[in-house]
VEXDREN-2710 file (C-alpha; in Angstrom, 1 decimal):
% VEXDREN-2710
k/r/px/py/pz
1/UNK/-47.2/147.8/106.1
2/UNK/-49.8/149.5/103.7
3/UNK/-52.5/146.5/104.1
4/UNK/-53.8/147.2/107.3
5/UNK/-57.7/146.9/106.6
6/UNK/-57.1/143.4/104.4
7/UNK/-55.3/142.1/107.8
8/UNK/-58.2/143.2/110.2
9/UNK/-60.7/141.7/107.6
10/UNK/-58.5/138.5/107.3
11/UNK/-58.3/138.5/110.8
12/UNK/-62.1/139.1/112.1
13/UNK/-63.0/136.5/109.7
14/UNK/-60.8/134.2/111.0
15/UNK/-61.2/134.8/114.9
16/UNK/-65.2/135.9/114.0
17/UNK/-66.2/139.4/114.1
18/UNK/-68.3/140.1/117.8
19/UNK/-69.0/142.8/120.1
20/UNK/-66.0/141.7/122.1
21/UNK/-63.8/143.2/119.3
22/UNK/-61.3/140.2/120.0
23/UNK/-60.0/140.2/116.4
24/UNK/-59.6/143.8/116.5
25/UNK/-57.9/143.5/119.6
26/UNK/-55.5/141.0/117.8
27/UNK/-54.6/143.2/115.1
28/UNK/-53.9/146.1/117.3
29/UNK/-51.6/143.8/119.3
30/UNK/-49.6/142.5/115.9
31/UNK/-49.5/146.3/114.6
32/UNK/-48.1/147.9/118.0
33/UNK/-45.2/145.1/118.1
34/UNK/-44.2/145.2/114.7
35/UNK/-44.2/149.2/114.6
36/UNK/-42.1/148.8/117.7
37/UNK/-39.8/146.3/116.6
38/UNK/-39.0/148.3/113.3
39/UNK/-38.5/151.1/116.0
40/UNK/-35.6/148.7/118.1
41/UNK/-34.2/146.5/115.6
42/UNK/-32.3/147.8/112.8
43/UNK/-30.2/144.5/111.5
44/UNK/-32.0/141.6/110.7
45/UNK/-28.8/139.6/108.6
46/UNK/-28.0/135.9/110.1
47/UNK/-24.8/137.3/111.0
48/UNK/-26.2/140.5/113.0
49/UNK/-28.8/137.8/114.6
50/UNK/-26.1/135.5/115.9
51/UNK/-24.3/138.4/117.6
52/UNK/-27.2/140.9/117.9
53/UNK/-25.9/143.6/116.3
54/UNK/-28.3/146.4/116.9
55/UNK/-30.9/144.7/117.9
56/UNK/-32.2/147.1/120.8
57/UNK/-34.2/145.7/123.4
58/UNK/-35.2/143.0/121.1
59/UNK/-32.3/140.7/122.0
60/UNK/-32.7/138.9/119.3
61/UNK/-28.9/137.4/119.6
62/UNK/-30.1/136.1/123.0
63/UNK/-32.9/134.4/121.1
64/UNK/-30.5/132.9/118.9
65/UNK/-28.1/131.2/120.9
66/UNK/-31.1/129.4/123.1
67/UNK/-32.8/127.9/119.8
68/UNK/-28.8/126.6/118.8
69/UNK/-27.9/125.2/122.3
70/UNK/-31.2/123.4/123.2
71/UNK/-30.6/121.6/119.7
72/UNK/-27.0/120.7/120.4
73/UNK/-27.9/119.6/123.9
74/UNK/-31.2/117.6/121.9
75/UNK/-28.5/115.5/120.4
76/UNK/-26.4/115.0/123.7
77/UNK/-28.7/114.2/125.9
78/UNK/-28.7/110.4/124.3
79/UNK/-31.3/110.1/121.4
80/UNK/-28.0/110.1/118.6
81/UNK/-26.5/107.3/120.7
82/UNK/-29.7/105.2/121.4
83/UNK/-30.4/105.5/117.5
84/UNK/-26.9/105.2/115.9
85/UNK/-25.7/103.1/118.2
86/UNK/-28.7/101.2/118.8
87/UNK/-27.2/97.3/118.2
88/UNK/-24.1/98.0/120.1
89/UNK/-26.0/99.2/123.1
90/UNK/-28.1/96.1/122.7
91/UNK/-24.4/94.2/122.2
92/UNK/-23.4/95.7/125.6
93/UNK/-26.9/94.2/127.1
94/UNK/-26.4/90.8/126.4
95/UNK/-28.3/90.1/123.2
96/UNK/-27.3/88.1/120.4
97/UNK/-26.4/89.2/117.6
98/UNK/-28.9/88.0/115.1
99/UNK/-31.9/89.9/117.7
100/UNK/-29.7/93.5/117.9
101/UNK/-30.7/94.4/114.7
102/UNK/-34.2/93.6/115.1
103/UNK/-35.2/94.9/118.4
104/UNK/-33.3/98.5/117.4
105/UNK/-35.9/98.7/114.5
106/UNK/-38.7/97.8/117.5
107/UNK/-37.4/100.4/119.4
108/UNK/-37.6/102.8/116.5
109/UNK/-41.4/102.2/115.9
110/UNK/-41.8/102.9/119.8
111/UNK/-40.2/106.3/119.5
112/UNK/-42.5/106.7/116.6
113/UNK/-45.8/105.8/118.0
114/UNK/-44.5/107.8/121.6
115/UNK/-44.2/111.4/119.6
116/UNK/-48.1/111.1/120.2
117/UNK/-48.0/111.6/123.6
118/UNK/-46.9/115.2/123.2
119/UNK/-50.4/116.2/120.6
120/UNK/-52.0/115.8/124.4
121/UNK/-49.8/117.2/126.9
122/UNK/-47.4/120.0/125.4
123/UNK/-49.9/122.8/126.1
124/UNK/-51.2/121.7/129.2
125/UNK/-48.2/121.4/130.7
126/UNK/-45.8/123.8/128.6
127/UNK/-42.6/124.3/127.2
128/UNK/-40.7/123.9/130.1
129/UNK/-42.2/120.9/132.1
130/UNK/-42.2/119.0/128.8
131/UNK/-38.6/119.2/129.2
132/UNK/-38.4/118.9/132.9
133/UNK/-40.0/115.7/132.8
134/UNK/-38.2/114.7/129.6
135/UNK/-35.1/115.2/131.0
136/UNK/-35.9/113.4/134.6
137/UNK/-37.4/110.3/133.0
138/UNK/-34.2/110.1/130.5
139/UNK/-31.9/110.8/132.7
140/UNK/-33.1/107.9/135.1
141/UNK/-33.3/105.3/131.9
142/UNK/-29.6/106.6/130.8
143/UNK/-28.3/105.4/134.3
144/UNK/-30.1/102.4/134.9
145/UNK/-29.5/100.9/131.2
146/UNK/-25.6/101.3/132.0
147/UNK/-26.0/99.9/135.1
148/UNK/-27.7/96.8/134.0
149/UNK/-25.7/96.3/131.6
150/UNK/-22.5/96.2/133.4
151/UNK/-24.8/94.0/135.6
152/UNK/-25.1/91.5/132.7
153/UNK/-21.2/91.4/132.2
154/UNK/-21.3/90.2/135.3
155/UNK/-24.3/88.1/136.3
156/UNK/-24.4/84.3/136.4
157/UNK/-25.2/82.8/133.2
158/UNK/-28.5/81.7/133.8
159/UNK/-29.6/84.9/134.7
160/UNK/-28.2/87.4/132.1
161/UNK/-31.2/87.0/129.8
162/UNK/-33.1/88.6/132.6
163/UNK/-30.9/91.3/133.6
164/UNK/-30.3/92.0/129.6
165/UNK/-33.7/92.3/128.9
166/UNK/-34.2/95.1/131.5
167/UNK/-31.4/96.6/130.3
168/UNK/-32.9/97.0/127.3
169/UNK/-36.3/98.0/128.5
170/UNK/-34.8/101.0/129.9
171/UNK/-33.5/101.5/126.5
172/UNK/-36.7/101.4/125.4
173/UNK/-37.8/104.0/127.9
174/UNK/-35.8/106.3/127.6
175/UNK/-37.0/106.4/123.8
176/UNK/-40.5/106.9/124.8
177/UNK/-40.1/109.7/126.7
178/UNK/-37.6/111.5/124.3
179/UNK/-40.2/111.3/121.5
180/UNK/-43.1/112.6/123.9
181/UNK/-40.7/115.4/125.0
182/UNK/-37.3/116.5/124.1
183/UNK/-38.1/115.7/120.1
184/UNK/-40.7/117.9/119.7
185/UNK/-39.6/121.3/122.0
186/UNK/-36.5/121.9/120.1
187/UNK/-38.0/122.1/117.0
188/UNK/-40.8/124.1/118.3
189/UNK/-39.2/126.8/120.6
190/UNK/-37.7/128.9/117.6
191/UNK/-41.5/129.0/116.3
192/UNK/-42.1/131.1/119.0
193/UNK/-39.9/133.2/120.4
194/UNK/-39.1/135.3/117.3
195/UNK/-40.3/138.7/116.1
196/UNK/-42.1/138.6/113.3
197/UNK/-39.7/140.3/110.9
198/UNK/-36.9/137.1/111.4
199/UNK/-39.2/134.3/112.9
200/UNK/-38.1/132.1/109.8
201/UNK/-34.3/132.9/110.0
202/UNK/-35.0/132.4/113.7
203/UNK/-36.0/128.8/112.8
204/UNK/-32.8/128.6/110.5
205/UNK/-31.4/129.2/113.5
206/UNK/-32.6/126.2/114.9
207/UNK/-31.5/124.0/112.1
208/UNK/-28.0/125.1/112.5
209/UNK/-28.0/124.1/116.1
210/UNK/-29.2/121.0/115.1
211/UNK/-26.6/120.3/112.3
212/UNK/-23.9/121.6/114.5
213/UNK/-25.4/119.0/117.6
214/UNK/-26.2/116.1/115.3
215/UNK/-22.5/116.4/113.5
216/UNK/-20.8/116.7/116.9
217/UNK/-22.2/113.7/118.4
218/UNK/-22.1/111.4/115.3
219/UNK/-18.1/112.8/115.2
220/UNK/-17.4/111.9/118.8
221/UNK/-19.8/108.8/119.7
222/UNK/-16.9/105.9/118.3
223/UNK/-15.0/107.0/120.8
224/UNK/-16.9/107.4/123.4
225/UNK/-18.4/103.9/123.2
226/UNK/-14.8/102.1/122.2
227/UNK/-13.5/103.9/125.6
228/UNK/-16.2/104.0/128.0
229/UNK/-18.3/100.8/126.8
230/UNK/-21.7/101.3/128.4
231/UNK/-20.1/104.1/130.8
232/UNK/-21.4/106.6/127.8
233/UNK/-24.9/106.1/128.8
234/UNK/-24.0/107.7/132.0
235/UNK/-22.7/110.4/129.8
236/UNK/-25.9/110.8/128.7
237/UNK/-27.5/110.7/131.9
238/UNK/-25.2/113.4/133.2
239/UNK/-26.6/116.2/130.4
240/UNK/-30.2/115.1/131.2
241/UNK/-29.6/116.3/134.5
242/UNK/-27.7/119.2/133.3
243/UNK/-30.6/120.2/131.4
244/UNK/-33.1/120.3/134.2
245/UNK/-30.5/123.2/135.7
246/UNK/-29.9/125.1/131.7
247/UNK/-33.8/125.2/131.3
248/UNK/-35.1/126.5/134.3
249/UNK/-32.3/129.4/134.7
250/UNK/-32.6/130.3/131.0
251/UNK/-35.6/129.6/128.3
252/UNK/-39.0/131.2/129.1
253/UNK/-42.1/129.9/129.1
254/UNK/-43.9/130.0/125.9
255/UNK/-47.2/128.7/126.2
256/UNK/-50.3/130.1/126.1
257/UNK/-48.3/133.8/125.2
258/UNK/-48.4/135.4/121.5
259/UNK/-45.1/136.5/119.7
260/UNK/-45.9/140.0/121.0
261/UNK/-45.7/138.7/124.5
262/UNK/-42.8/137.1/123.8
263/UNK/-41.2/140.4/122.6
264/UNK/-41.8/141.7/126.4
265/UNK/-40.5/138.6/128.0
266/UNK/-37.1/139.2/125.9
267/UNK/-36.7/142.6/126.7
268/UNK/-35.0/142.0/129.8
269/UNK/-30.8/142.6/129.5
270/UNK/-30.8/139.7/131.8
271/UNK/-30.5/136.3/130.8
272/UNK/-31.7/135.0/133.4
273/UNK/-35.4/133.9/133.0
274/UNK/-36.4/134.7/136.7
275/UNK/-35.4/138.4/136.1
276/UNK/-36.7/137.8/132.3
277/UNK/-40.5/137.1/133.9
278/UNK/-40.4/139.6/136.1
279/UNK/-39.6/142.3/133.8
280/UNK/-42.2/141.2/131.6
281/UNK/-44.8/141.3/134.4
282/UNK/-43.3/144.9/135.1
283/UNK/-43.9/146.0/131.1
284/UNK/-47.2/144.6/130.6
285/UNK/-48.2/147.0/134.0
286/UNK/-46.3/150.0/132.6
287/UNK/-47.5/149.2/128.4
288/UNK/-51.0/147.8/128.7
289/UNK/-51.3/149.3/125.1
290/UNK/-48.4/147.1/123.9
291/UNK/-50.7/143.8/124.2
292/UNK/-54.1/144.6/124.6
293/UNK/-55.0/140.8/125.2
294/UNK/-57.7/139.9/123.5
295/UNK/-57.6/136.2/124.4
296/UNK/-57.8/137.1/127.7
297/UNK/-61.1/139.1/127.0
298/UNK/-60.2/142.6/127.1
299/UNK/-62.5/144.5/125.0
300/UNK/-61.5/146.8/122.7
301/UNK/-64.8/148.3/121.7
302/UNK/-66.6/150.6/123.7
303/UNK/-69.6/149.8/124.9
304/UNK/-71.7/152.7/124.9
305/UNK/-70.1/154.1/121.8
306/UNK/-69.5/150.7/119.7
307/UNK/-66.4/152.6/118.7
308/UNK/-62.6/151.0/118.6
309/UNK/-60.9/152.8/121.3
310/UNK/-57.6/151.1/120.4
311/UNK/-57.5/151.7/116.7
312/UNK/-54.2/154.2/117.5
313/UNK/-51.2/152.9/117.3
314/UNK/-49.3/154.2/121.1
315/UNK/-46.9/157.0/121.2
316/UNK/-43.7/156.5/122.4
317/UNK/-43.7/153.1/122.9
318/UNK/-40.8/151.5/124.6
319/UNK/-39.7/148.0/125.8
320/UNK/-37.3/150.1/128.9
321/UNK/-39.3/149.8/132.4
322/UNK/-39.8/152.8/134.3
323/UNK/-38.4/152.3/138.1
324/UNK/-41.1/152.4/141.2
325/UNK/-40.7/154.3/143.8
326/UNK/-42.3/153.6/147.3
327/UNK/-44.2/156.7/149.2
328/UNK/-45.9/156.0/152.2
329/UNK/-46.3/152.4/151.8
330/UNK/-47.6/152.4/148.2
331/UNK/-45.5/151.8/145.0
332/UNK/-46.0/154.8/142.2
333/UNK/-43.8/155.2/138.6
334/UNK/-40.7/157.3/139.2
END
């Protein structure tokens, strides 16, 4: 607050200053959010994140607990098992022991090279169907990796190099995909669904579910292998399906929307991200002044005038919808 005309010049020369006033446009939709966020939120501690302790229409405790869990589930849906436990997978599979060790360092340079994939697809596709097809690809290595290699255990010696080495393809597989999809998200989704005031405790956030995901798995997998032998990759297989369910009922979309958007789409008391999107559909109707969308090309500047019709901050602004009600067959604001 106080260096308002630095951040419009910072930002018109970053965006370019034009006729379109799309940098002023930008600024206006950065100052209306934070003014109303310092307007709903009045605890920004870890502690009054986690539980969201005064946190309005902000929900910024909501925001919280989706960065932790997708992290913890990051960690169960496989990739600690496949890395960790690489050799004894490969064990399980059929392979000798002086190959295991080799062939887990091969599989770690494919889930290297595969974290490319994602530089081309994550924001054409977005957030979600990253994961959805993360999760679907996974889940289908998970189960046919166990499978062959129970297959192996049982398959006539001269053909358990062949069914070991598709076991271990899928293996393979199931690391590719995780390093085009479910690696990068996690780490990514706190980015952007913060306000701007806790966006980097947001992203501690984020590190705690991953610590908390990371530890619990490590803690747990010695078991889970001495008992279920390659019966834990069905485990595995199991969350990845889970997951498809957990993401589409309850994380937003985030791409292509700015952290004041994402502000509206949280607004919502529900958690469920149906009712989340259609609330935020309702507000941007209701608050056009909230996000005046520059990226979408909605001028600022008036053309006849050349003046900056949006250089007000909004009265009264609010992240509450106001209820329709239908007259005659057309909708109007109660």
């Amino acid at each position: 607050m106080g260096r308002e005309e630095e951040g419009r010049y910072i930002l018109g020369r970053l965006r370019g200053e034009g006729p379109d006033g799309l940098a002023e446009a930008e600024f206006q939709d950065v100052r209306n959010i934070v003014e109303l966020e310092r307007k709903t939120s009045k605890q920004n501690s870890y502690l009054a994140m986690f539980f969201g302790w005064k946190s309005g229409k902000l929900h910024t405790g909501r925001r919280v607990q989706l960065v932790v869990w997708l992290q913890i589930l990051q960690e169960w849906i496989g990739i600690a098992g496949i890395t960790i436990y690489g050799p004894e997978i490969f064990s399980i599979a059929g392979l000798a022991p002086k190959d295991q060790l080799w062939i887990s360092g091969l599989n770690n340079i494919t889930y290297m090279l595969s974290t490319l994939i994602c530089v081309f697809t994550l924001d054409r596709i977005g957030r979600r169907w990253t994961l959805y097809w993360g999760s679907v690809g996974q889940g289908i290595s998970m189960f046919v990796a166990g499978g062959l290699s129970r297959a192996t255990e049982n398959a006539a010696e001269g053909n358990k190099d062949g069914v070991g080495g598709a076991a271990v393809f899928f293996v393979f597989l199931f690391t590719a995909i995780f390093g085009a999809t479910w690696l990068t998200v996690p780490w990514l989704y706190p980015a952007e669904i913060f306000p701007l005031e806790v966006r980097a405790r947001g992203n501690a956030w984020g590190v705690v579910g991953w610590s908390i995901g990371n530890g619990w798995t490590v803690l747990l997998l010695p078991t889970m292998f001495a008992a279920l032998n390659e019966k834990a990759l069905y485990v595995f297989g199991a969350v990845n399906a889970a997951t498809i369910v957990i993401v589409w009922a309850l994380y937003p979309e985030t791409n292509q929307r700015t952290l004041e958007e994402m502000n509206l789409v949280f607004a919502s008391d529900s958690i469920w991200n149906w009712e989340a999107e259609r609330n935020f559909k309702i507000l941007k109707e209701q608050n056009p002044e909230l996000v005046q969308a520059a990226r979408r090309g909605h001028s600022v500047v008036d053309p006849e005038t050349g003046v900056r019709s949006g250089s007000l901050v909004p009265r009264n602004m609010s992240l509450d919808t106001k209820p329709y009600e239908k007259e005659e067959g057309t909708a109007k604001l109660g």
